[in-house]
Structure formats: C-alpha cells, structure tokens
C-alpha positions as CSV (number, residue, x, y, z in Angstrom):
1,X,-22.3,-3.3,-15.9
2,X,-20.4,0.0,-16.5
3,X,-16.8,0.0,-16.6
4,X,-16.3,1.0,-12.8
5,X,-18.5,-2.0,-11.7
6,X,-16.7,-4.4,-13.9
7,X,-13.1,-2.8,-13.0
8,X,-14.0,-3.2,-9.2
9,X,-15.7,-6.6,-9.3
10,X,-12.9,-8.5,-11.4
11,X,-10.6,-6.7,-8.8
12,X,-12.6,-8.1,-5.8
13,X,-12.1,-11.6,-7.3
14,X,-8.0,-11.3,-7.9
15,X,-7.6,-10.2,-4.5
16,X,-9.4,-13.8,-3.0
17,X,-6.0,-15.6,-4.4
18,X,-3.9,-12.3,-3.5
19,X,-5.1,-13.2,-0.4
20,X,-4.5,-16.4,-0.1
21,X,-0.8,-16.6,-2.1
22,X,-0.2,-13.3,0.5
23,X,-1.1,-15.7,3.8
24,X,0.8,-18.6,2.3
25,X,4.2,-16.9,1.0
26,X,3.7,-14.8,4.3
27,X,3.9,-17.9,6.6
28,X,6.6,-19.6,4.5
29,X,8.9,-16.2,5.8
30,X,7.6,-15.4,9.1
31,X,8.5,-19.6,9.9
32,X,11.6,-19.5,7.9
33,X,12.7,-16.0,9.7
34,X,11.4,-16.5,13.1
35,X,10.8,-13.0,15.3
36,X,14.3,-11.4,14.6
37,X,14.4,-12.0,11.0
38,X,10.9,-11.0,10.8
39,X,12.1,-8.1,12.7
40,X,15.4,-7.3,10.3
41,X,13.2,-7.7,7.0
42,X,10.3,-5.5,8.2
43,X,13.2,-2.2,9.3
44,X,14.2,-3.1,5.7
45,X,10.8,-2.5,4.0
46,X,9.9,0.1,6.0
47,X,13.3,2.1,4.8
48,X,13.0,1.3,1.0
49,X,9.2,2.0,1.4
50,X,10.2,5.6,2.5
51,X,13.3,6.1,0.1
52,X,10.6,5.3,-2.9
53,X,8.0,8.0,-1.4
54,X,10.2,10.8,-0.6
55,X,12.9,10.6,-3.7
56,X,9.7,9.2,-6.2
57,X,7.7,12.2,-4.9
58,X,4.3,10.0,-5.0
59,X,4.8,10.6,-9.1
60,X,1.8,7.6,-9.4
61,X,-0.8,9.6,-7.9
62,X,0.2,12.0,-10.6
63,X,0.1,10.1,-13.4
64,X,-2.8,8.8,-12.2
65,X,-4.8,12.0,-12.7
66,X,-3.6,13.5,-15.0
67,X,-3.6,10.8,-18.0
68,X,-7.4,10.0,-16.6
69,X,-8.3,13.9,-17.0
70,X,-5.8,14.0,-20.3
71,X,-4.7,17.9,-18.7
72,X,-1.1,17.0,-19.5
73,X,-0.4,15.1,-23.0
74,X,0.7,11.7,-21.9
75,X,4.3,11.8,-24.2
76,X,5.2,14.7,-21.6
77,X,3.7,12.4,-18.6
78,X,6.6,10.3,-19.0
79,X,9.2,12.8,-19.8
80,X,8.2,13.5,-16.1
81,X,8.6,10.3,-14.6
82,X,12.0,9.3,-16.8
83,X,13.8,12.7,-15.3
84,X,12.4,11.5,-11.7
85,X,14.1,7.6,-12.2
86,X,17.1,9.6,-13.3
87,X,17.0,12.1,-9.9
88,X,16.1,8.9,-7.8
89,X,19.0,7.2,-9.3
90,X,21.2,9.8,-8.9
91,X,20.7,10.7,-5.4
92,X,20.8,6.5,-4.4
93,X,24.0,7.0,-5.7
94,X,25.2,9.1,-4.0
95,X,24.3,7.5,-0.4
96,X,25.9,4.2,-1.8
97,X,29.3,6.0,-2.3
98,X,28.7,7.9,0.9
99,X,28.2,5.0,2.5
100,X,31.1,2.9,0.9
101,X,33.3,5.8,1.8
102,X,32.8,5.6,5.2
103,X,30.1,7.8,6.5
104,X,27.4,6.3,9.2
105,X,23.4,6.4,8.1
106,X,23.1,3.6,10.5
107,X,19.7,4.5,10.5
108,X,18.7,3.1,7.2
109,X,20.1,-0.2,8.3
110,X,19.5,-3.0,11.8
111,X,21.9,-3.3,13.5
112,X,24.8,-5.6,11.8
113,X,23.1,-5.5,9.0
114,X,25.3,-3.0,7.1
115,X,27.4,-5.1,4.9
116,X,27.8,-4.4,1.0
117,X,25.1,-7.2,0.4
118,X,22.8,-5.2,2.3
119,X,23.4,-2.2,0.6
120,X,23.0,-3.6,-2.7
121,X,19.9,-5.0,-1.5
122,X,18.7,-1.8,-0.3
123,X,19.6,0.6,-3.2
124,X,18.5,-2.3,-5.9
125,X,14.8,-2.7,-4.2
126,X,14.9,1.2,-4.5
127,X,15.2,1.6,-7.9
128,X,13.0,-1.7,-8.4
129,X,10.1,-0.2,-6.7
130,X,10.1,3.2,-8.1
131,X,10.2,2.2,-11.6
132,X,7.3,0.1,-11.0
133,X,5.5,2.8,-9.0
134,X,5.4,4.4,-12.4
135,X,4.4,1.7,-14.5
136,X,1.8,0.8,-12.2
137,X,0.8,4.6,-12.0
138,X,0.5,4.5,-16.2
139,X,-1.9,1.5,-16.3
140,X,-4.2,2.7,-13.5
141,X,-4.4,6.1,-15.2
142,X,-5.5,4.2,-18.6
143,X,-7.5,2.2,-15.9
144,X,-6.0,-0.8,-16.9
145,X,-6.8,-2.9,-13.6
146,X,-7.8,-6.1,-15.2
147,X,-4.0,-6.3,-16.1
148,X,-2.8,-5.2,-13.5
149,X,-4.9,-7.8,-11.3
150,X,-3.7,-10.8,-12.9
151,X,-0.3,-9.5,-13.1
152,X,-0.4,-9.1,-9.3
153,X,-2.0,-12.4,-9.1
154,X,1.1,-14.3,-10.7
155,X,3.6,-12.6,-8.8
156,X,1.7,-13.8,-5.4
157,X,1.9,-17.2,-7.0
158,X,5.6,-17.1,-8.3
159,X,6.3,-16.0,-4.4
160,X,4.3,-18.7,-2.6
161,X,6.4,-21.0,-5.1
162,X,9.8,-19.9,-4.5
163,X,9.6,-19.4,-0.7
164,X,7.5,-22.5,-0.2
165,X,10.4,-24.5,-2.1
166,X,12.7,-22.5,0.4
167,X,10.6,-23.5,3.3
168,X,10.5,-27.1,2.2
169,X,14.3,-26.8,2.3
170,X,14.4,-25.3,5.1
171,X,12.2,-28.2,7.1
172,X,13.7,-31.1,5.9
173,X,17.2,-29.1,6.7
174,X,18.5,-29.8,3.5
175,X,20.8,-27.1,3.8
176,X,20.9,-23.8,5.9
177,X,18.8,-21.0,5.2
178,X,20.0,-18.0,6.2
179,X,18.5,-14.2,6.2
180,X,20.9,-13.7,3.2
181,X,19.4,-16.0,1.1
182,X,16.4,-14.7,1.7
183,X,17.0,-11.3,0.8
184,X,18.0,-12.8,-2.5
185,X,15.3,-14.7,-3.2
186,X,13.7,-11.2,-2.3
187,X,16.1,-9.6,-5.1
188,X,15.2,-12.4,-7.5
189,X,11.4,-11.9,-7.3
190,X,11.6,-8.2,-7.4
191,X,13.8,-8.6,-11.2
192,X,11.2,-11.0,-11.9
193,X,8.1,-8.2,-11.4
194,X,9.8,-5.5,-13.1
195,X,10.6,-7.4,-16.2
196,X,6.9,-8.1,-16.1
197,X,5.6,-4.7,-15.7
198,X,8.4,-3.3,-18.6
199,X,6.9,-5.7,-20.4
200,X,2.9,-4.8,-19.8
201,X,4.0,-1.2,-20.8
202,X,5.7,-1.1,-23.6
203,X,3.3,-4.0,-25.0
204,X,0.0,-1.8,-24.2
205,X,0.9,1.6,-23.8
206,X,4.8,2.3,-25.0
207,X,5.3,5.7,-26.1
208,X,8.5,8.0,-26.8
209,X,9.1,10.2,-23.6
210,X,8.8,13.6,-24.4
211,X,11.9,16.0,-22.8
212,X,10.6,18.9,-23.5
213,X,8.7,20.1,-21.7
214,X,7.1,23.6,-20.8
215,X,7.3,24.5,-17.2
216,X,3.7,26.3,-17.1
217,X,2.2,24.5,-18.8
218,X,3.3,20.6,-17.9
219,X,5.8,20.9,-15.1
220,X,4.1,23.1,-12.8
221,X,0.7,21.8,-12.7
222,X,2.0,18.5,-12.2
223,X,3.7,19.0,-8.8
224,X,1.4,21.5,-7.8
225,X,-1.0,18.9,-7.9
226,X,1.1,15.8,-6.2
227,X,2.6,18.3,-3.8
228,X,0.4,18.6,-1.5
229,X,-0.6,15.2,-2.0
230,X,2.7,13.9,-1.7
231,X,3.3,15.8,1.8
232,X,0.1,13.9,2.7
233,X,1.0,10.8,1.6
234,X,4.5,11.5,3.2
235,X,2.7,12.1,6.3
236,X,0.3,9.4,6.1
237,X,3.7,7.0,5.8
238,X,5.1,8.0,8.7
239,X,1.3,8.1,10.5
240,X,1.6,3.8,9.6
241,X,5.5,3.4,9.9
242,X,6.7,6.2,12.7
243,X,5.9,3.4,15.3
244,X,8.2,0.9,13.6
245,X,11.2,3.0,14.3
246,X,10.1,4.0,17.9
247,X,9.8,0.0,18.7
248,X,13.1,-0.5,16.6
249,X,14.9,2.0,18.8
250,X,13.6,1.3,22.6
251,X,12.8,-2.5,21.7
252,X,14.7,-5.6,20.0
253,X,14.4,-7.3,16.3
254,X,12.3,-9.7,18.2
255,X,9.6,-7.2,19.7
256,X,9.2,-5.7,16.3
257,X,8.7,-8.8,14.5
258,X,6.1,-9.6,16.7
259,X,4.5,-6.7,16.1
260,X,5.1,-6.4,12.4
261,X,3.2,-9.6,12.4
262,X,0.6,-8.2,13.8
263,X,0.5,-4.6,11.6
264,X,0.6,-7.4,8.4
265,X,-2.5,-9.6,9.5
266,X,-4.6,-6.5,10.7
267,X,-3.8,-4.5,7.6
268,X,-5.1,-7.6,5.2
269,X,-8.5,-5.1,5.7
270,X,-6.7,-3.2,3.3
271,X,-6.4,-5.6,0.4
272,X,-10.5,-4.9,0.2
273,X,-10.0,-1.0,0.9
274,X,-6.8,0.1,-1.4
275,X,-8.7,-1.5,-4.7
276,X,-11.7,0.0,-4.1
277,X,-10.0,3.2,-3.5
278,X,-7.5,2.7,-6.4
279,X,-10.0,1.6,-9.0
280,X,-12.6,5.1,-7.4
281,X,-9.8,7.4,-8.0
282,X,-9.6,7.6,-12.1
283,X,-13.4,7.8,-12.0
284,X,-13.5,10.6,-9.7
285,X,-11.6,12.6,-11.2
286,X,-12.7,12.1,-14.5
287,X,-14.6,15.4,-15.7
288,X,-16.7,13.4,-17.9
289,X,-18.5,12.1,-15.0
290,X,-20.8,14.6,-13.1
291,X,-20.8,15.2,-9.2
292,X,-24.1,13.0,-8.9
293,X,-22.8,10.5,-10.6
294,X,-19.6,10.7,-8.0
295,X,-21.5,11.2,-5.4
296,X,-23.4,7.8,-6.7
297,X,-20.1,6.3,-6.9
298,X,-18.8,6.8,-3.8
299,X,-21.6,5.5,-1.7
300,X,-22.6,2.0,-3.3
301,X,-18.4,1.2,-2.7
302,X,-18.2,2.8,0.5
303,X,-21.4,0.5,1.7
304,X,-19.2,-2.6,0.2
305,X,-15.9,-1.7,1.6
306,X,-17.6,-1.4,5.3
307,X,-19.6,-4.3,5.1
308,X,-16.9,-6.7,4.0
309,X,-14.2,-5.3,6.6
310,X,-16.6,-5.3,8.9
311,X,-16.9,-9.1,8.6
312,X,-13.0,-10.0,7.6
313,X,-12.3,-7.9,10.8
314,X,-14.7,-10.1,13.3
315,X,-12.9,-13.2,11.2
316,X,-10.2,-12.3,12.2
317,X,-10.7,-11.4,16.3
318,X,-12.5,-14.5,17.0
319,X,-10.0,-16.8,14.9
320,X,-6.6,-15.0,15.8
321,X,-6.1,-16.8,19.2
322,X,-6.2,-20.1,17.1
323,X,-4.9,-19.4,14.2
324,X,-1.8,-17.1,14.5
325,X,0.6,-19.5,16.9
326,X,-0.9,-22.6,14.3
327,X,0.4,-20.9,11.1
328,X,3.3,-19.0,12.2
329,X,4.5,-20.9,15.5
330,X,4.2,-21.1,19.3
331,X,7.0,-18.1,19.4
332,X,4.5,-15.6,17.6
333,X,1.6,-16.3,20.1
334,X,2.7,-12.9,21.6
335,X,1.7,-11.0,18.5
336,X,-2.1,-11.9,19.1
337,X,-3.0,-9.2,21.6
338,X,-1.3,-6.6,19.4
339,X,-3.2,-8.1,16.5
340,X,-6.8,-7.7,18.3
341,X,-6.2,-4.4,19.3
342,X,-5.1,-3.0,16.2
343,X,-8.4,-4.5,14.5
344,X,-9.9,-1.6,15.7
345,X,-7.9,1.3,14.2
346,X,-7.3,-0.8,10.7
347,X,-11.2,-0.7,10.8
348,X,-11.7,2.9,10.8
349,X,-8.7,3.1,8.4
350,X,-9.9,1.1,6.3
351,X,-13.8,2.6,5.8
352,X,-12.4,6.6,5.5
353,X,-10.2,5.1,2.1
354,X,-13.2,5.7,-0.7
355,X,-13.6,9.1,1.7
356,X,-10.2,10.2,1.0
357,X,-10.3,9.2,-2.5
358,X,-13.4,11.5,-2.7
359,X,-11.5,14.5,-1.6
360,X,-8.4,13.8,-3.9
361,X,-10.4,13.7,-7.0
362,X,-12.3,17.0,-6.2
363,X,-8.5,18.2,-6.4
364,X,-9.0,19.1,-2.5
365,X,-5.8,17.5,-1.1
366,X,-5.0,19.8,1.5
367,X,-8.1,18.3,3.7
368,X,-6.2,14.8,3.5
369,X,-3.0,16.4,4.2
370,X,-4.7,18.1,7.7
371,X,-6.5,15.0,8.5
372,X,-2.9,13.0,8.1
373,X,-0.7,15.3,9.9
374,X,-3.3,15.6,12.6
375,X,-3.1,11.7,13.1
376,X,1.2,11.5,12.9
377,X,1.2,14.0,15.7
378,X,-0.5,11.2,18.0
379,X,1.2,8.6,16.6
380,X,4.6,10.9,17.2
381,X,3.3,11.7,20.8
382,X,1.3,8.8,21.9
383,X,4.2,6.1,20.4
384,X,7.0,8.5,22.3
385,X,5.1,7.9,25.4
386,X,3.3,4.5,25.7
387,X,6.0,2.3,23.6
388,X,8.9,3.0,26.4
389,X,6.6,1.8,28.7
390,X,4.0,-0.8,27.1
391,X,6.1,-2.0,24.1
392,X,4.2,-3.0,21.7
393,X,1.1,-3.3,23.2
394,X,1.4,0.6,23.9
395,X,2.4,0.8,20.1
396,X,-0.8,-0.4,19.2
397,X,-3.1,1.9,21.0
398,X,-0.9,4.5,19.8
399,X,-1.9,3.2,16.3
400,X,-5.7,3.2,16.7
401,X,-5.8,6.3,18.4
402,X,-4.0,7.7,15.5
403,X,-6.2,6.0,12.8
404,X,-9.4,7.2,14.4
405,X,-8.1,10.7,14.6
406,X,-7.5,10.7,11.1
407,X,-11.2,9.1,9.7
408,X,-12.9,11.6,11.7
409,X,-11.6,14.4,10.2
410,X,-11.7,13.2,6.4
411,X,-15.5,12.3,7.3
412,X,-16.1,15.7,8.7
413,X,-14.0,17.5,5.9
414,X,-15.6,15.6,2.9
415,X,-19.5,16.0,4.9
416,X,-19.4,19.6,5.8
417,X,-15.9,21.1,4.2
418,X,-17.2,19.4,0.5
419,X,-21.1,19.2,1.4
420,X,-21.1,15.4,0.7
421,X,-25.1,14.9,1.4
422,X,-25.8,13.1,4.7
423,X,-26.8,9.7,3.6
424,X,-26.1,6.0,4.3
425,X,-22.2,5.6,3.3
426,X,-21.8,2.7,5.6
427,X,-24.5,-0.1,5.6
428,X,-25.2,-2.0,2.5
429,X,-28.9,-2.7,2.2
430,X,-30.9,-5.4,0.8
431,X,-31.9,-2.8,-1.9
432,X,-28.3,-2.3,-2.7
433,X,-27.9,-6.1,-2.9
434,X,-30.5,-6.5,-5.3
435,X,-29.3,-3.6,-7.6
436,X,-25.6,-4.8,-7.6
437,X,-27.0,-8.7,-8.6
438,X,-29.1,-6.9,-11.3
439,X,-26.2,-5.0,-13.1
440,X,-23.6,-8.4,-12.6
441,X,-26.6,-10.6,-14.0
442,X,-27.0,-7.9,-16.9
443,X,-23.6,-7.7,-17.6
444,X,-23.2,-11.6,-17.6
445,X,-26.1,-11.8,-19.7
446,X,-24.6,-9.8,-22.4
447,X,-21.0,-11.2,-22.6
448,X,-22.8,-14.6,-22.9
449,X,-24.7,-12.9,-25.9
C-alpha cells in the first residue's frame, strides 16, 4: 500500500471514534446547555473561528505546501509562522485594551455576554487555536497524519470524559452548572491540546526558527501563494458562518441553537470529506508525483468520499426524526427539519472537497476563490431575504442553495478550466473495490512479514 493509501485508510479508522467521542461530548453540551446556551457557545466559535482565519492568514495551508514541495527551507517556514503568533498576539491585544477601555465591539460578543471572563475566554481560545493551526499545518506538511489522528483521537476522548463527568453532575444536580463553567472546562481542554501539540513538535520536528529571512525569495512567494487562498478560504468562512450572524441578529439564542444543532449533525459528512481532502493535498502538490498519477489519485478518493456520504447522509434523513429529540431532548425536535434540508447542500459540499483540493495543488487558487465568492453572494442575498421571513428554515435553503452554487463551479473549473478527463469521479465500482482489498491485503501481508 503506498503511503497515500495507508495515510488515508488509518485516517478513515480514527475518525470512526472521532465520530463517536464527537456525538457523545456533543450531546453531553447540547443537554447541559439547552437551546440558548447552545446558541451563546455556537456566536462564540463562530467569532474565534474568524479572528484565527483573518489575523492567522490561513498560514497552515501554507506550510502545508510549501514544506511538502521543500520551495521554502523549512528553518524560514517557521520564522514565518512565529512573526504571525507575534502579529496575532499583538493585534488581540490590542482589542482586549480597547475593549477594557471602554469601546463597544458588541459584535464579537451575545448579548450579556461581555464580561472580562468572556473576554479572556475569547482572546485565550484565539491564541490557542492559531498556534495549533500552525502545528497542525507543520505535521501535515511532513504528512505526519498517523500522529496527528491519534492525537485527535485522545482529545475526543479527554472531552467526552470531562463533559460527561459534567453532565453526570449536572443530572444528579449535584451542584449548578452554569454556561461559565462550561466555558472553562472549554478553556481547560483547549490548554490541555496545545500542550499536546507543543509537545508532538518539538519531539518530531523541533527546529530553530530562522528570522531572517529574504523577502523574494521566502516572504513573497509564501503569501503570494496563501493569498489568494486565504481570500478563498476567507470567503468560504463566511459562505458556512454568514448565516449564523443573520439568525443571531433577526432571531434569538434559542433559534440559533436549534439551528447550530442542525449545521453540526449535517456537517458530520465532513469528518469523511476534510481527511480525505487533507491527507490529498501534500500529495498533490508534490512535484515528484506526475499529473497521471494525480489525476489517479483524485478519482479512487473522490469515488470513496461520494459513496460513503452518500450513505452517512441517507443514515442520517431516515434516522433524524428518531434520533435527534432521543439524544439531545424534546426541546431540539425543532432542529430536525433544518437538519433534513441541509443534508442536501452538505452533500454536494462535501463531494466537490477532493475537487477543490485538486485545483489548490495545481497552484490554481483563484478558481476556488470564484467558485466561493460566487456561493457567499447567495448565501449574503438569499440569508438577507428568506431568514427575516422563514427563520431558520429559510437559513437552510439559503445554505444549500449556496453549497450547490459553489460545487458546480469547482466541477466545471477543474473539468474544462484544468482539462480533468471526463471519467467516473463519483461511483465506486466493484472493480475499484477489488483493487482497494488487493493493496490493503498486500500491505497487511507485508507488515505481517
């Protein structure tokens, strides 16, 4: 089995008890939180999430590429990402005192939910995230996945243990749980990870950062290359989150939790597409390997990632109805319409990700970047109209609409902009079956040996 195989398929095994620790530690929140709460953390997420991509300016995709093509030494790699910590710290700074000091950006905060814990929380989980963007960035480039899988597996674990404990509390009433404490159980878990990740790269690849570094040569190819993507990636955000600050603003906490509920169990789809993507991306940009071999690539995993949303995605309709008010309570039932409908859009989402990856390693970002703008402008238009009117259910078309907007032109782009050969990309055959038992029973055969 070559190393893209065995990278994929030890991934497709971590993310069976990603999944299930994600569900678990998922319903310990949602039943701890109820709808509000669930409403509060997910305006919270959504704002760090954005503070990381815009001041962290999508530095992982970067390193990604660029230590898997070795264009940039990798000493100068991270004199790159430490001056981009030191900007992001900087700059959170800066907002904190602003904030302290008096001046409103009630934006990045619920409503009463502006206290100095909260800010804390929020520049903490900043800087959290965007050191471990980087570390996680490092490790794929050296295509580390196998760490970083298990790493990611005993983090899912270490959360269904803390908030299950916290649930347990919470339904014996032991003591009151409030929203507070969960945000630091939150804060706790988040230390916890980065220690771990710190210590994953300075055991496996610490190196001295290099400061010095030539603007033609290092610092200029490097954001030429992530700017573009990082407008996409920017856009693509706000194409997934613009809706949650529509339904924050014309709707309650309660509405959005509902929804947000929804978004989390139609977007489990992803936890098949992202590693495929993620583990395609060093591989396809990889000079080494040839544009057959790509092309090769690209369609056995794109077959795979269909096939098995496909199915997860029909799991998911037929059991929702039963399922959703059973595991997260009778108050959530609401989210099930929502959830169905969105199914849809997270489908095609989901089956244009190896697409996308395709185009980024051919170094052809601009397509994803028309393809994502062209899908925020219906999410901008459509969630502006139908979301006043239809809350969340109008959210939801607004999101599939969007979604399908965006697949159809990264499938046209990569088919007739890149002249991908017209062939099955979609249906995995028995043929295809057969081949992928052949290389696992190989492979098996000679670790055995």
């Amino acid at each position: 089995m070559s190393s893209l195989n065995k990278n994929i398929f030890y991934t497709f095994l971590t993310q069976f008890p990603n999944l299930f620790f994600g569900i678990l530690s998922g319903i310990f929140i949602t039943r701890i939180l109820g709808s509000e709460g669930k409403g509060v953390l997910t305006i919270f997420q959504t704002n760090i999430d954005f503070l990381v991509l815009v001041l962290g300016i999508s530095v992982n995709s970067g390193l990604v590429y660029f230590i898997a093509s070795k264009k940039i030494s990798y000493n100068r790699l991270l004199g790159i990402s430490c001056y981009l910590i030191l900007l992001g710290t900087f700059i959170i700074s800066i907002i904190t005192v602003m904030i302290m000091a008096g001046f409103e950006m009630n934006f990045l905060f619920p409503d009463d939910y502006n206290s100095t814990f909260f800010l804390f929380y929020l520049s903490t989980t900043f800087l959290i995230n965007l050191t471990k963007i980087i570390i996680i960035g490092i490790l794929q480039g050296f295509k580390n996945f196998q760490i970083i899988n298990w790493l990611t597996i005993a983090l899912g674990g270490l959360n269904t243990v803390i908030f299950g404990l916290l649930f347990y509390i919470f339904h014996i009433q032991l003591f009151d749980i409030d929203i507070k404490m969960m945000f630091e159980s939150f804060l706790l878990i988040n230390f916890i990870s980065l220690i771990a990740y710190i210590f994953l790269y300075a055991k496996h690849h610490y190196c001295t950062p290099s400061f010095k570094l030539n603007y033609h040569l290092e610092v200029k190819p490097f954001f030429k290359y992530i700017g573009i993507g990082h407008i996409s990636q920017l856009i693509n955000f706000l194409n997934y989150r613009f809706d949650i600050w529509i339904i924050t603003y014309y709707c309650s906490m309660e509405l959005l939790g509902l929804y947000s509920l929804a978004v989390n169990i139609a977007q489990f789809m992803w936890m098949i597409s992202n590693p495929i993507a993620t583990v395609l991306m060093p591989y396809l940009s990889d000079p080494k390997n040839d544009n057959d071999k790509k092309i090769t690539m690209l369609k056995i995993y794109s077959k795979i990632n269909t096939s098995l949303v496909l199915i997860l995605s029909i799991m998911i309709f037929l059991l929702s109805d039963f399922l959703v008010p059973l595991l997260y309570g009778i108050e959530f039932t609401s989210a099930v319409l929502p959830l169905k409908i969105l199914l849809i859009g997270i489908f095609f989402s989901s089956i244009y990700k190896p697409f996308s990856t395709y185009i980024a390693g051919k170094n052809q970002l601009k397509y994803n970047l028309i393809a994502t703008s062209g899908g925020l402008f219906f999410t901008i238009v459509l969630g502006l109209s139908l979301i006043p009117k239809w809350n969340i259910i109008g959210a939801s078309i607004a999101t599939n609409i969007s979604y399908i907007v965006t697949a159809t032109f990264v499938f046209y782009a990569a088919m007739y902009k890149l002249k991908l050969p017209i062939s099955n990309y979609f249906i995995l055959t028995l043929s295809d079956i057969r081949q992928l038992y052949k290389k696992i029973t190989i492979y098996e055969k000679r670790k055995r040996d």
